[in-house]
MARBA-575542 format. One record per residue (C-alpha): x, y negated, z. Coordinates in pm, whole numbers, plus 50000, padded with zeros to 5 digits. Last residue first. Example, Ala and Ser with C-alpha at 12.3 -4.5 7.8 and 13.67 -1.06 7.14 Angstrom:
! residues 2
513675010650714 512305045050780 
//
This chain:
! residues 484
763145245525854 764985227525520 765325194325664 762825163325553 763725150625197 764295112225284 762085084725152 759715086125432 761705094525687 761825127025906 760795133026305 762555122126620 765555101526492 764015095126166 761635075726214 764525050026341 766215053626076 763725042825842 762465012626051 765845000126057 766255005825692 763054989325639 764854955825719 767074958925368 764014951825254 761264961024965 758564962425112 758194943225471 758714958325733 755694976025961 756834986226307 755595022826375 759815032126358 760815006226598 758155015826835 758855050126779 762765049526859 761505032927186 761684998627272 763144986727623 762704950327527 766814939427490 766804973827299 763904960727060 765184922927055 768944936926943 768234957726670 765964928326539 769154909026594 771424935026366 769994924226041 771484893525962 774494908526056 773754938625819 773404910525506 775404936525259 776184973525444 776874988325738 774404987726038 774514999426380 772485005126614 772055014626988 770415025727301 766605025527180 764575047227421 763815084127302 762545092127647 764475125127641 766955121127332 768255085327466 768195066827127 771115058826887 769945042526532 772375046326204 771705022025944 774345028525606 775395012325286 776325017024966 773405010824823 774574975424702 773784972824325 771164950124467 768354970724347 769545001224494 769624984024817 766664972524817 764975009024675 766855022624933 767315059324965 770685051624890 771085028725184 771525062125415 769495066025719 771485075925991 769715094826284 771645100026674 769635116326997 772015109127236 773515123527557 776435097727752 779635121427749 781835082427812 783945090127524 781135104027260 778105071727379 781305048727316 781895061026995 778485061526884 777765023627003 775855013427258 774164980127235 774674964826922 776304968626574 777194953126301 779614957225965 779534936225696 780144950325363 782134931425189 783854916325549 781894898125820 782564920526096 779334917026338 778964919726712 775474923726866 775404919227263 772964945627389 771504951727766 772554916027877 772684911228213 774434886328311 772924864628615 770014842228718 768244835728994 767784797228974 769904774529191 770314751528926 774104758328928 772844797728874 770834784528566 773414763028406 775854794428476 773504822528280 772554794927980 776564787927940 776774829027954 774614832227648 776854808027443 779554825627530 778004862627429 777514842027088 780854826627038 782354865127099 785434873827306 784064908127380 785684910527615 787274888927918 786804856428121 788804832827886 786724844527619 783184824227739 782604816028062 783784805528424 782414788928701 784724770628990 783374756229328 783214788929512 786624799529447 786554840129336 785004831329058 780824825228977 779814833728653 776664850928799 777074881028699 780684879128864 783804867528764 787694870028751 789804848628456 791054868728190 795364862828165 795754909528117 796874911228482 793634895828601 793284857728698 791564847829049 790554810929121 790804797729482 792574768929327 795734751229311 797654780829081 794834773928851 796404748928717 795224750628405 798914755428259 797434792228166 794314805628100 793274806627747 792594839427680 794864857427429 793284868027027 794014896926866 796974910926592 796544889026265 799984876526177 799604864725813 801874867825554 802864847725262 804744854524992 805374886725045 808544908624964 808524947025084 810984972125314 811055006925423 807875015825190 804575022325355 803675054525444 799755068925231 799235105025331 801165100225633 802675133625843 803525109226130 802955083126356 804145042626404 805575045426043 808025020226020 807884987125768 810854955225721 809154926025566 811444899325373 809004873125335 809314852825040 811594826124832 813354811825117 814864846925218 812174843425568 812634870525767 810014890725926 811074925926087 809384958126302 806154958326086 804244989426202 802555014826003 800155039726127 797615028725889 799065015225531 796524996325299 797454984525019 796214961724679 793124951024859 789724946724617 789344988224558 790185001124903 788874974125043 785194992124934 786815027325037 787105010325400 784064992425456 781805030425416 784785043725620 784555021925873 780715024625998 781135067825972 784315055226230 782555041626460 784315007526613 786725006826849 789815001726659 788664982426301 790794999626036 792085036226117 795105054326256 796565025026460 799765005026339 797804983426101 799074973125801 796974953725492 798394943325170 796194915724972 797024903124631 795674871424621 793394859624369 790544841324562 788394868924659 791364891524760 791824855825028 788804858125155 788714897925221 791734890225357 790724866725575 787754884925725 790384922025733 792634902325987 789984885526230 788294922926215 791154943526309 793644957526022 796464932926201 799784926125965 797534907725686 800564901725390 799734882225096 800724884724745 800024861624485 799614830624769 796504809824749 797674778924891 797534754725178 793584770025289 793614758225616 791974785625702 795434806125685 797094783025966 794554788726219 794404831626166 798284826926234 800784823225898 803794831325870 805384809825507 805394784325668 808384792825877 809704800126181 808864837526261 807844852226595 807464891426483 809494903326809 807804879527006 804224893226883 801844867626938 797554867626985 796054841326833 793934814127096 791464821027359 788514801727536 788674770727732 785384773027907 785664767728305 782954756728407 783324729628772 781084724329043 781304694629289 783014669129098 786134652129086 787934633028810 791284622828838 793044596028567 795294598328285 798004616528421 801234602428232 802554630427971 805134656527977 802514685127964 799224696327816 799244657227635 796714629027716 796764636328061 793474643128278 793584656528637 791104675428771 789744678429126 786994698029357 789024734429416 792284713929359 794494696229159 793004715628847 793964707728533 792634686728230 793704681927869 792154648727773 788694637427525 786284631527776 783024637827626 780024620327786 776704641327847 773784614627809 771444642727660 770874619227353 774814613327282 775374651427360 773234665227084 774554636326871 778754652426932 777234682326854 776274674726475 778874657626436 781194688926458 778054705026288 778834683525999 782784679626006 783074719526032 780904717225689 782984689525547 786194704325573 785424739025390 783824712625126 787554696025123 789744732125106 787144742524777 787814707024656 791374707424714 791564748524610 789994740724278 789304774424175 788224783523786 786384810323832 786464839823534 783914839223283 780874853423342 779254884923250 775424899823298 774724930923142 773964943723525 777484963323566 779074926523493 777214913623774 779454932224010 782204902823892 780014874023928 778954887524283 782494890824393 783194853724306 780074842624520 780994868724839 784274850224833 783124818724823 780624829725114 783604841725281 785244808325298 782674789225497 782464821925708 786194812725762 785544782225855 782274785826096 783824815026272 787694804326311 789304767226321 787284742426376 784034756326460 784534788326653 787994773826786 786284750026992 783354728826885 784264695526975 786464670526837 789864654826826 791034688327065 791694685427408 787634683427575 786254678327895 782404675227904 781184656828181 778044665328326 775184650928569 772454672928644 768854672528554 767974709528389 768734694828059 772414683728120 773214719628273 772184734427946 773654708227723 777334712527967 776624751927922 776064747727535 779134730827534 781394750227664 780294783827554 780074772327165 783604753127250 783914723227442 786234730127667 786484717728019 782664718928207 782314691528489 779424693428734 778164669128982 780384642328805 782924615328938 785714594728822 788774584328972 791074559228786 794884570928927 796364548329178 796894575229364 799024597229129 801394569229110 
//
């Protein structure tokens, strides 16, 4: 009976241990609290670790290997072609989630945060129960506490009308696992999830079809970003069909039967009514995670799209309950999570703390990586927000052109009046790694100038940034100023 249940007590209990979970459990740990750390799967890191960012980047530095090797050839320099043993490849792939998987599990050993490995849901504003299962299980025991996080993040979108049985339909979970390297392979999604794995998978031999029922790759992001990623696919996918949809999946037990509309008209490249794939993979967004929580019991508020309702401060609309990470809204980044665990350890501290992030970098990890931060071009155009915009194209540089790579592109938005930093964004090889000195300056309220007066080091992708940003409000070195 539910009250003989084992009850256990915390000041604050966080459920999921994903990179927003668990950093605000650590966080909340340091500043003299006692946590528990609730956690479903075997072990912690969410899906960012087991089964999306740390994975798949995993597999797309394989991928950026093999494509090396083959640009190499253009150098004088040829190699045979890899030999891929997908065991080994799948068991290293394995081993690195393992590492920082155990890596986690020490940082909570020495902070004395326990983690409870059960589904939980709420009984009330200031009670969980734990089962072993979601549902159809004995309750485990109740554990109540005075402030609880909620962090249990999103999982793959689903289209009912695409629901498939078979192995051969594959979610973003299912394709990391790395079963086989189909010959062809469907991606029905051209967002960034979609375009990751099938860059992967291209790498590895497939032949890669992308569909995407929109009129370019990547909604949302700028377009000048896209097309420089797009007519690089162009040459590793075999297809690419915008304004397509995929209105049938069945399964004729040697392939995928796929059935293809157009979703707009006058296309330059339609798909054909119907194609065979051996595998495809259902790549259409990610859901938040806020259902059989129980919810219903609490004060808690959930918006008509599943994101659970907060403030800067974290805080819900029940006074007990915190919430981070996806299941609170976009962008559903491990990152932005993280940096919302450091917001709610602060406010349960009682320190003034709350959201306020001026920039929150997002990168596409495809060949080239695309980043930006802060406001983008697209946004600054729809919202009628004046800006002073300057691209600097990686052609004039000398990096770049050393790489074989100069086919990239920095493009710096600053408020034409006080010429403060409001964006960038960077494609091209490495631009993730390049996007968080973007990042700092608009974070610090630098100008286009400061960035520009900063000295980079010769020769760098970095100078790029500094480029582009001279350029905004005057010319750059190693561009031909403008014919006055």
């Amino acid at each position: 009976m539910a009250g003989e249940l084992q009850v256990r007590e915390a000041d604050v209990v966080v459920i999921g241990a994903g990179p927003g979970g668990y950093a605000a459990a650590f966080a909340v740990a340091d500043r003299d609290m006692k946590v528990l750390l609730v956690e479903a799967d075997e072990q912690p890191g969410g899906v960012c670790l087991n089964r999306g960012c740390i994975p798949s980047k995993a597999l797309l530095h394989v991928a950026r290997l093999i494509s090396e090797t083959r640009e190499a050839a253009d150098w004088g320099l040829t190699f045979a072609p890899p030999a891929i043993d997908l065991d080994a490849l799948r068991r290293w792939k394995n081993e690195v989630v393992g590492k920082n998987a155990s890596g986690i599990r020490q940082l909570a050993k020495v902070r004395n945060v326990e983690i409870v490995r059960a589904w939980a849901r709420f009984e009330n504003s200031q009670s969980l129960l734990l089962s072993s299962q979601q549902a159809g299980q004995p309750d485990l025991g109740r554990l109540k506490f005075q402030r609880a996080v909620l962090a249990t993040g999103s999982r793959p979108a689903v289209i009912p009308a695409l629901k498939l049985d078979s192995p051969r339909v594959m979610d973003s979970t299912a394709a990391l696992e790395l079963q086989a390297v189909p010959k062809s392979l469907l991606v029905i999604g051209g967002g960034y999830i979609g375009l990751e794995l099938g860059t992967a998978y291209a790498a590895l031999g497939s032949e890669v079809t992308v569909v995407e029922m929109t009129d370019g790759l990547l909604p949302g992001a700028d377009r000048d970003l896209v097309r420089v990623l797009e007519a690089r696919l162009k040459t590793t996918f075999k297809s690419i069909y915008l304004q397509s949809k995929v209105v049938k999946l069945a399964d004729t037990g040697q392939a995928v039967e796929v059935t293809f509309e157009p979703a707009g008209e006058g296309l330059k490249n339609p798909p054909p009514q119907s194609q065979q794939f051996d595998r495809v993979l259902v790549s259409v967004g990610r859901t938040p995670n806020s259902e059989g929580l129980g919810l219903e019991n609490t004060r808690v508020k959930v918006g008509p799209r599943g994101f659970v309702e907060v403030d800067r401060q974290m805080r819900t609309a029940d006074e007990h309950i915190y919430a981070i990470g996806d299941v609170v809204g976009e962008p559903m980044l491990a990152h932005k999570a993280s940096y919302e665990a450091k917001v709610v350890a602060d406010v349960l501290a009682g320190k003034r703390a709350a959201a306020d992030a001026r920039a929150i970098p997002a990168v596409v990890f495809t060949d080239p990586e695309i980043a930006w931060t802060g406001l983008t071009e697209t946004q600054a155009k729809k919202a009628g927000t004046p800006v002073k915009i300057a691209k600097f194209p990686w052609g004039a540089s000398g990096r770049a052109t050393a790489m074989g790579r100069n086919d990239g592109l920095t493009k710096v938005i600053a408020d034409p009046q006080t010429h403060r930093l409001l964006g960038v964004a960077i494609v091209g090889v490495g631009a993730g790694e390049l996007i968080a000195e973007a990042t700092l300056a608009i974070e610090m309220g630098a100008t286009a100038h400061d960035l520009g007066l900063t000295i980079h080091p010769h020769p760098t992708l970095s100078e790029t940034l500094c480029e582009a940003a001279e350029l905004a409000f005057g010319a750059a070195i190693h561009l031909a100023p403008p014919r006055k």
